[in-house]
C-alpha positions, 0 to 999 in steps of 0.5 A: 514422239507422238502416238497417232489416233484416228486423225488425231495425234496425240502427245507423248508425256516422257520422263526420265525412266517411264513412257506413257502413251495417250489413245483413244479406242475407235468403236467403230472398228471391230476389235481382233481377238487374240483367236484371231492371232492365234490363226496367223501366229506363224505370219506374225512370227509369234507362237500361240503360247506367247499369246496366252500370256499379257505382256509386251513385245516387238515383232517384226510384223505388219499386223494390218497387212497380214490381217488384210490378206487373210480376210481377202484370202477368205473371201476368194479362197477356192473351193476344190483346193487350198492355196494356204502354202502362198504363205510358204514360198521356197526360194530355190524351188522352180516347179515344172509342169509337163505332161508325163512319159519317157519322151519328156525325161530328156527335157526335165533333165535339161531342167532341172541341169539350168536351175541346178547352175544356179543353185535351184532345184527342179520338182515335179507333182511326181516327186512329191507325195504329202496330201490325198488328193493329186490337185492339192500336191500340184498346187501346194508345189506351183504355190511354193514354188519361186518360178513356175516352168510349164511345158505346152507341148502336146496342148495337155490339158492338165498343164494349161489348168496349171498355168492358169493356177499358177498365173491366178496365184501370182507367180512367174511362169515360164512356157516352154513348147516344142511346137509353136502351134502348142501355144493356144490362143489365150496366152499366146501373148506371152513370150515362150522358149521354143524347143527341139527335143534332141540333144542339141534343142535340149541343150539350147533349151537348158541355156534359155532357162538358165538366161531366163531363170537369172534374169528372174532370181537376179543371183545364184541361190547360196 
């Protein structure tokens, strides 16, 4: 084996019981201090304590990666809300987005009904209550979230902020709608689930979910 060095590699100089590795320290790369491990420790799968002592270890980490995304992060990391729970993605969780009332009940239950067929689990903003201000549930459940479900019936302004939050995050969104003129134009482009909201379109509705949400997972969630 030969350890790496810039462009250099260097010889590795083995014995019977003792390894020793040349390097050569690059100063134009600024050097990361153990502060800065200790901000994304649980990324690294370290604790904070382990730092605090000098010894070696392997861990299954990619230091560059997680040290690359978080000075991205950094420099793009909105203003009004965190999006920190990026980090914390649950598997099993599909996010729904809708406009609140008795009318869109039925159609969160045909929800919740396909993604409990393969072992997934609904949440709405109004099932959770963990930070002060609303905006910071909403995003903290679209950005944990596996799939990201919204509902453009009624062009409700707040489910299209969500969409866009949930597209500039990354995820998997799937529109749904009771009328095709619920769309608006600027993501229009984009395949949606058209729906009737009596009990044989809410029952077609949960199959298409279902069908779209196993083509997305890939398996049924154990």
């Amino acid at each position: 084996m030969r350890a790496r060095s810039g462009n250099r590699f260097l010889p590795q100089v083995s014995g019977q019981r003792d390894t020793s590795i040349q390097y050569v320290v690059d100063g134009s790369i600024h050097p990361i201090s153990n502060k800065d491990l200790e901000l994304f420790a649980d990324q690294l799968g370290v604790t904070k304590n382990t730092l605090m002592h000098t010894h070696w270890r392997v861990c299954d980490a990619d230091l560059f990666r997680v040290m690359l995304l978080n000075q991205q992060k950094v420099a793009t990391e909105p203003k009004v809300f965190s999006s920190d729970s990026i980090h914390r993605q649950e598997d099993d969780l599909v996010s729904v987005m809708m406009p609140f009332g008795a009318a869109f009940t039925p159609v969160y239950a045909a929800l919740q009904a396909a993604a409990g067929a393969l072992g997934l689990r609904c949440a709405r903003a109004d099932d959770i209550w963990e930070h002060p201000a609303v905006i910071q549930d909403i995003v903290n459940l679209i950005a944990r979230a596996r799939v990201v479900i919204c509902d453009c019936s009624g062009k409700n302004p707040n489910v299209f902020y969500e969409i866009g939050i949930a597209h500039s995050l990354g995820k998997e969104v799937v529109l749904i709608a009771q009328f095709n003129d619920g769309v608006p134009f600027d993501v229009r482009h984009l395949r949606y689930v058209h729906y009737l909201a009596n009990k044989e379109g809410l029952k077609k509705l949960s199959k298409a979910i279902q069908s779209r949400l196993q083509t997305v997972v890939g398996t049924a969630v154990k």
